[in-house]
N, C-alpha and C positions, 0 to 999 in steps of 0.2 A: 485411862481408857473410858472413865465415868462420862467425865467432860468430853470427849469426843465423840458420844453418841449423839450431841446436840450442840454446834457450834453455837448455836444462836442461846443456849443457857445462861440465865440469869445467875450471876456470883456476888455474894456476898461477904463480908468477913467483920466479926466483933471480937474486943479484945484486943490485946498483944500477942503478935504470932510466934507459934513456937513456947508459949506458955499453958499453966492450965488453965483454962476455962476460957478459952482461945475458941470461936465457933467458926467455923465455913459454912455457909449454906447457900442452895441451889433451889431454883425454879426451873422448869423445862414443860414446855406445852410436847413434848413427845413423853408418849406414855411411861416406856421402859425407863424414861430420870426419873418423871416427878418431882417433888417438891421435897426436901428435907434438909437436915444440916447435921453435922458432924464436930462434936467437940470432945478437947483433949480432957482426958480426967484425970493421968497422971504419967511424971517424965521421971525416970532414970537418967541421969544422964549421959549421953554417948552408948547405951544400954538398949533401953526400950522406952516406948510412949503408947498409954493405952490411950483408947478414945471410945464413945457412943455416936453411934450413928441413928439417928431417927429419922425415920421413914415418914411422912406426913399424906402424902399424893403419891401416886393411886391406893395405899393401904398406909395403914397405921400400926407400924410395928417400931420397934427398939431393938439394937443389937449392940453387943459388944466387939471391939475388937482391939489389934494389939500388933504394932511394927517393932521389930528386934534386932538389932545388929549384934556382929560378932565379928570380929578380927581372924581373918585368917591367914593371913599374911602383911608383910607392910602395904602391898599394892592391891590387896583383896579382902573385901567386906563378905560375910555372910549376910544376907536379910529375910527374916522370918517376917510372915503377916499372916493374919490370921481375923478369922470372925466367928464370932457364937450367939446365933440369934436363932428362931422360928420361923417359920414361914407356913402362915397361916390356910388353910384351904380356901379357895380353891387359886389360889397362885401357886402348891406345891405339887400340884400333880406335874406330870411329864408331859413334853412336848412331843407330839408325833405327826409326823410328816405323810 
């Protein structure tokens, strides 16, 4: 969904993918991407894979987050995701129409 607010985004990738310390990172001249990159910081295997995401453009913040699989059947995966970060004022107030 990231990536498809801005076909025209700039991708980058360092590392070996799928490892830790594996980076993607984006540029985007539309506001709502910005600029930052996202690296893994540790794998479970077939389990979960945490990673940080930093924010660079338009704020400067840091989050954590965390993708989770689970076997629910032979033919069906569960997947948890998840992020725990701040969102600093005034980007966290609410939008009204």
């Amino acid at each position: 969904v990231w990536a498809n607010m801005d076909p025209k985004m700039k991708s980058t990738f360092q590392g070996d993918d799928g490892s830790v310390g594996a980076i993607s990172a984006w540029e985007s001249e539309v506001k709502e991407v910005g600029v930052g990159e996202q690296e893994i910081t540790k794998i479970n295997e077939g389990k979960r894979l945490d990673f940080e995401i930093r924010f660079k453009e338009p704020m400067n913040d840091t989050a954590m987050g965390f993708m989770s699989t689970e076997m629910v059947s032979e033919n069906q995966t569960k997947v948890k995701w998840g992020i725990n970060g701040i969102i600093p004022y005034p980007i966290n107030l609410p939008l009204h129409e």
